[in-house]
C-alpha positions in Angstrom: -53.3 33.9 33.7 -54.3 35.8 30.3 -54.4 32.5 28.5 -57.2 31.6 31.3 -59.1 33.9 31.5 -59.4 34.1 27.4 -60.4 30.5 27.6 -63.3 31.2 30.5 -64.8 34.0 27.8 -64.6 31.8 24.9 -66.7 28.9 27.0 -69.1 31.3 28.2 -69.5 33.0 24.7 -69.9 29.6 23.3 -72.8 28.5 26.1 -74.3 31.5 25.8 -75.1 30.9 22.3 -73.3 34.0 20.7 -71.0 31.3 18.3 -72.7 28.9 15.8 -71.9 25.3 16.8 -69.5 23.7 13.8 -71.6 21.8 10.9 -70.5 18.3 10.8 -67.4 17.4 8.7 -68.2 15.7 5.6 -67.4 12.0 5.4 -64.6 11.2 2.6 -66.2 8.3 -0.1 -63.8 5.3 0.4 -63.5 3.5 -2.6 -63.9 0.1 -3.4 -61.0 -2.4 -3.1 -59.8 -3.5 -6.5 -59.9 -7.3 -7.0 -58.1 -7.4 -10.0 -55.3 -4.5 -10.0 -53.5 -3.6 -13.7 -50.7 -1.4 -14.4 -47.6 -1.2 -16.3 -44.8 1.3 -16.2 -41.1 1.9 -17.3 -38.2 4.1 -17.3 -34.9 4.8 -19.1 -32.1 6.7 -18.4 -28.8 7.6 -20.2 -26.3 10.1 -19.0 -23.6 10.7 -21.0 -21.4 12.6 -18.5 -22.2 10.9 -15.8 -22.6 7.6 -17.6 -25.2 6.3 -15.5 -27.5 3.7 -17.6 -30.2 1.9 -16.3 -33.9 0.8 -17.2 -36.7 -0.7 -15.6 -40.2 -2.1 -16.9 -42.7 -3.8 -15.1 -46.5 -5.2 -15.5 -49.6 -6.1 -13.0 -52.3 -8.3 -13.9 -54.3 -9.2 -10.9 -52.0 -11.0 -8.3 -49.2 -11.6 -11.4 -46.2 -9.2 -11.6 -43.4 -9.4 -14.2 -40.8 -7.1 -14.9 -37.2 -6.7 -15.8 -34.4 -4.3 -14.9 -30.9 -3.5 -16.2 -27.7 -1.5 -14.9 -24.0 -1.4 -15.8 -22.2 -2.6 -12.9 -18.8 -1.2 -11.8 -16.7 -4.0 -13.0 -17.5 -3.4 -16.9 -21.4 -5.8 -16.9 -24.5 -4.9 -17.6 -27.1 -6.6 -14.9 -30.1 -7.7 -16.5 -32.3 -9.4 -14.0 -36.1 -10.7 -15.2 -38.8 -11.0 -12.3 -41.9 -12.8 -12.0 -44.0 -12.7 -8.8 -47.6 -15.3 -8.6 -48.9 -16.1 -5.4 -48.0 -20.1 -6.3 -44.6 -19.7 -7.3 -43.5 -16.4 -5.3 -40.6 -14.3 -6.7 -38.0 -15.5 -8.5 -35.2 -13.7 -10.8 -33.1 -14.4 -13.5 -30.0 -12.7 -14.0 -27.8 -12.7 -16.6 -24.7 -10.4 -17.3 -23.3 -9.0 -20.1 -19.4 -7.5 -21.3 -20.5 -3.7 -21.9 -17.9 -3.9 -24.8 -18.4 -6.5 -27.1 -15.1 -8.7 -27.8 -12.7 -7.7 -31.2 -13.5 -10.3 -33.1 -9.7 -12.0 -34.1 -9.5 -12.9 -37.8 -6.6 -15.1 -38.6 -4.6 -14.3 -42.0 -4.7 -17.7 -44.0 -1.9 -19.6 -44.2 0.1 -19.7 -47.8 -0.6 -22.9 -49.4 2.7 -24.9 -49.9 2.6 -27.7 -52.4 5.6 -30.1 -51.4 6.3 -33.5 -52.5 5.8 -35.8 -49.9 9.0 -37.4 -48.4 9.9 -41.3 -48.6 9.9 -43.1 -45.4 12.4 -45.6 -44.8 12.3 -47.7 -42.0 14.9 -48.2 -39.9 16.5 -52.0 -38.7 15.5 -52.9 -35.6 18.1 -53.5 -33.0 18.1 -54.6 -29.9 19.9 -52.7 -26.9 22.1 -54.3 -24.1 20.7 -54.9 -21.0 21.5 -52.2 -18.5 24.3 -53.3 -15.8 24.4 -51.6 -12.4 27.5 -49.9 -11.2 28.5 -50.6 -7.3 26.9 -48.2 -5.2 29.3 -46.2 -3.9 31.4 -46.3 -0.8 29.5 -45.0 2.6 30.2 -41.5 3.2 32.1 -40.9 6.1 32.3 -37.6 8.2 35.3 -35.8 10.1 35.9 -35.3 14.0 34.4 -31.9 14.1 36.8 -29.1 14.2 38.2 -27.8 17.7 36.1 -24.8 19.2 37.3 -21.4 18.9 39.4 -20.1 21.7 39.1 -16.0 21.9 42.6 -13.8 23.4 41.9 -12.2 26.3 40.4 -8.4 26.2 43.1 -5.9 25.4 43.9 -3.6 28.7 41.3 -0.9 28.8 43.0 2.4 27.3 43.8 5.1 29.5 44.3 8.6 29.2 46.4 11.2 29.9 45.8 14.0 32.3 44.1 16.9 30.8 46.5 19.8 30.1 46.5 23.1 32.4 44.4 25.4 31.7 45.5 28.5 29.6 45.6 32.0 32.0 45.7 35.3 30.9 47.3 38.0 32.6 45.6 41.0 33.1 46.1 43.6 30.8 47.6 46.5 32.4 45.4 49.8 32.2 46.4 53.0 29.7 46.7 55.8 31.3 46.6 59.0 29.1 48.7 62.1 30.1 46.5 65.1 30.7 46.4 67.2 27.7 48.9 70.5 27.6 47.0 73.6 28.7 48.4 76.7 27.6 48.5 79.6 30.6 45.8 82.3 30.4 42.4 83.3 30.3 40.0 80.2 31.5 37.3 80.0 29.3 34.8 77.2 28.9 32.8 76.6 25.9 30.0 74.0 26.7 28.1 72.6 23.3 24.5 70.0 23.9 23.1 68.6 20.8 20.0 66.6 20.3 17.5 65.5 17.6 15.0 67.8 19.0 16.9 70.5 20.8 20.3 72.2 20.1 21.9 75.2 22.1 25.3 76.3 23.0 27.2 78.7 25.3 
């Protein structure tokens, strides 16, 4: 309701006159539409605790773009990939990979230099071996009537077992009566004695 009738004053205040209408906004210069762009950035990093190493450059000429990137990969490569992009050809990439740690390069000790005088070679007679004979093949092999089948004994009888014993009884223990305690003939007199943690009294 307030909200509506603050609105109703603010259009009448307006009508009236009382509140200078708004200049016009100022329209923002567009500017022209490069037909020939150019740029050409890069960037580097190195952390050492991390080690996180990776690089990037790239160039603009018009509608050409070529650039090249690197990263070490997890498996112990550096990526290198080199990019063109033309609108004839498109994009295409060339990557190569690299060992982050170049091979130890293996020398080999020299071997000793032996001076030896070179042995006579004598050949040997030819001779001639005797032609191979065959041995009989052997007798067939012959099998025997297959052994009888197990028999099993009959079960043993099932056990059995004797009839639990009796169970132990106790007699009842007799009560113990104690014999009144002597009491001398004479005066009676009874001493009575209460104690407590918080109250003690006797009489």
């Amino acid at each position: 309701m307030q909200f509506t009738l603050l609105f109703a004053a603010c259009v009448a205040v307006a009508s009236a006159g009382l509140i200078p209408a708004a200049a016009p906004l100022a329209v923002a210069q567009v500017e022209e539409y490069d037909p020939h762009p150019q740029y050409t950035y890069g960037y580097d990093v190195k952390d050492a605790i991390s080690g996180d190493s990776k690089t990037q450059v790239e160039s603009r000429d018009g509608d050409v773009v070529q650039g090249q990137y690197s990263l070490n990969d997890a498996d112990g490569y550096r990526r290198i990939v080199d990019y063109t992009a033309d609108p004839i050809n498109g994009f295409n990439a060339v990557v190569r990979r690299e060992p982050l740690v170049a091979p130890a390069a293996v020398v080999a000790a020299p071997a000793p230099v032996v001076r030896a005088a070179a042995p006579v070679a004598v050949a040997a007679p030819v001779v001639r071996a005797a032609p191979l004979a065959y041995a009989a093949a052997p007798a067939p092999l012959t099998y025997a009537a297959a052994p009888a089948p197990l028999t099993y004994a009959a079960a043993p009888a099932p056990l059995t077992y004797a009839a639990a014993p009796a169970p132990l009884s106790y007699a009842a223990a007799a009560p113990i009566v104690k014999a009144a305690p002597l009491v001398a003939a004479g005066p009676a007199i009874v001493k009575t004695q209460f104690a407590s943690p918080l109250i003690s009294y006797a009489y």
